[in-house]
N, C-alpha and C positions, 0 to 999 in steps of 0.2 A: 504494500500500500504506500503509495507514493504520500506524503508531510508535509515537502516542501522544504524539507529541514537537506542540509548538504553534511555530509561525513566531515568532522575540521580535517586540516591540513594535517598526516603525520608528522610527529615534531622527531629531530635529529636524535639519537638515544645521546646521553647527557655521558660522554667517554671517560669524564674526569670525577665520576664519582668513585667515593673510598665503598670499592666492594668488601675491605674486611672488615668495615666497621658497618656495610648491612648488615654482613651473614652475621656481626654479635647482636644486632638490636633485636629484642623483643615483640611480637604481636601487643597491640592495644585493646586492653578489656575496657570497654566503657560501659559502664549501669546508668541507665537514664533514669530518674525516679521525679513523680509529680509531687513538689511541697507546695502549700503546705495541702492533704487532704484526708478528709477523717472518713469519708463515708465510707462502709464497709460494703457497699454493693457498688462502689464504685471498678470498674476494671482494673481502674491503674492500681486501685489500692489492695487488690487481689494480688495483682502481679506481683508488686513489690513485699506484699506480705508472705507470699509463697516463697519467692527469694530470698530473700531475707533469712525468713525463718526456717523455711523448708530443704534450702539449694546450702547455703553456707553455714558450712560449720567450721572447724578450725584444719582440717584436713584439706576442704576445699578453697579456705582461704589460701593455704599452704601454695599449693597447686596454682593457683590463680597468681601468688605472689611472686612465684618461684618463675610462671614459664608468661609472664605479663607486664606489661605497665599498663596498671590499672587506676582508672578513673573513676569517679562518681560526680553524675553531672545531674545539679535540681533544674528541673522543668518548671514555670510558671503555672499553678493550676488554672488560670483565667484564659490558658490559650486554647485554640481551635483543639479542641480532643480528636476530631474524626481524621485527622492526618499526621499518618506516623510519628514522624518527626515531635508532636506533640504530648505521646504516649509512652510510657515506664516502658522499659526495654533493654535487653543488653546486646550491645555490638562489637563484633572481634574486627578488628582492621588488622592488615598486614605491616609489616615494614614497607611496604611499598606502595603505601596507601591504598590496598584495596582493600572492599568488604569483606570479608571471609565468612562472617557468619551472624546472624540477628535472630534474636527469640525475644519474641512481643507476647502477649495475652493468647494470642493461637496457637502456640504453642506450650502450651501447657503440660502436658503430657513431662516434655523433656525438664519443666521445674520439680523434679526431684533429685535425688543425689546422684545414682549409677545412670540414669540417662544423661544427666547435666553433665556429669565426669567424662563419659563418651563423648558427647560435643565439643566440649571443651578441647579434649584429646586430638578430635577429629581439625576442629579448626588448630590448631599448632601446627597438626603436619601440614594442612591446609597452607597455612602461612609460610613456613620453612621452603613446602616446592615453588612458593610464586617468588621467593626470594632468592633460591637458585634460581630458578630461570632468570629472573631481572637480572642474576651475575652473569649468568652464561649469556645475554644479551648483548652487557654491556660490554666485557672481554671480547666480545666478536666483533664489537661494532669501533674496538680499540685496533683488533686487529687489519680491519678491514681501512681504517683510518691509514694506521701504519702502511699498511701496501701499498696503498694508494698515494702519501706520503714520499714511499720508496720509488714508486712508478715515475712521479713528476721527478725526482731526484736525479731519477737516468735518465730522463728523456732533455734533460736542460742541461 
């Protein structure tokens, strides 16, 4: 279905980043929670009550601390609730700034400990393959630099 919207431009892979201070950085755990809210049939207040109380204990803090830089970010409760971004939730980013993983109110299921522990689990490796690859990217895009580099070298 055609938007009207155009693909942007590919941007040059960035040749001069420090790949060995990716591969040490951490995925980002971020908790979104709505303050201040009391009502108890409220969604978000589910959510965050189930986390809280439910997901995190001192083992999964552990976990969380150990293979994370983790966040806790308050939500205004006066803002739009029916869009995401406005609603309690936790989100895994990458080191390479992508999403790896989000669990909102729908997922529910996975707010308990041995499913929460497996997601969790799952997005690290998650994050770790997309951060090789950004390396092996950018090495390639280092090497292809260099040849090319070497090419003008001979030819002048």
């Amino acid at each position: 279905m055609a938007t009207g919207e155009t693909a942007p431009a590919p941007t040059p892979p960035d040749t001069d980043a420090d790949t060995a201070a990716l591969a040490k950085q951490k995925p980002i755990f971020v908790y979104f929670f709505v303050d201040p809210i009391a009502d108890p049939m409220d969604p978000n207040y589910k959510f965050s009550r189930k986390f809280e109380m439910g997901v995190i204990s001192e083992e999964m803090a552990d976990l969380i601390n150990k293979n994370f830089v983790a966040k806790k970010v308050a939500l205004p409760a006066d803002a739009d609730m029916k869009k995401v971004e406005n609603q309690a939730r936790v989100e895994i980013w990458s080191p390479t700034n992508k999403m790896v993983g989000r669990l909102t109110g729908e997922n529910e299921a996975t707010l308990n400990k041995a499913p929460f522990a497996a997601f969790v689990k799952s997005k690290i490796a998650k994050s770790q393959k997309l951060v090789k690859e950004e390396i092996a990217r950018i090495e390639k895009a280092r090497k292809e630099k260099e040849a090319k580099k070497d090419e003008t070298a001979k030819n002048d």
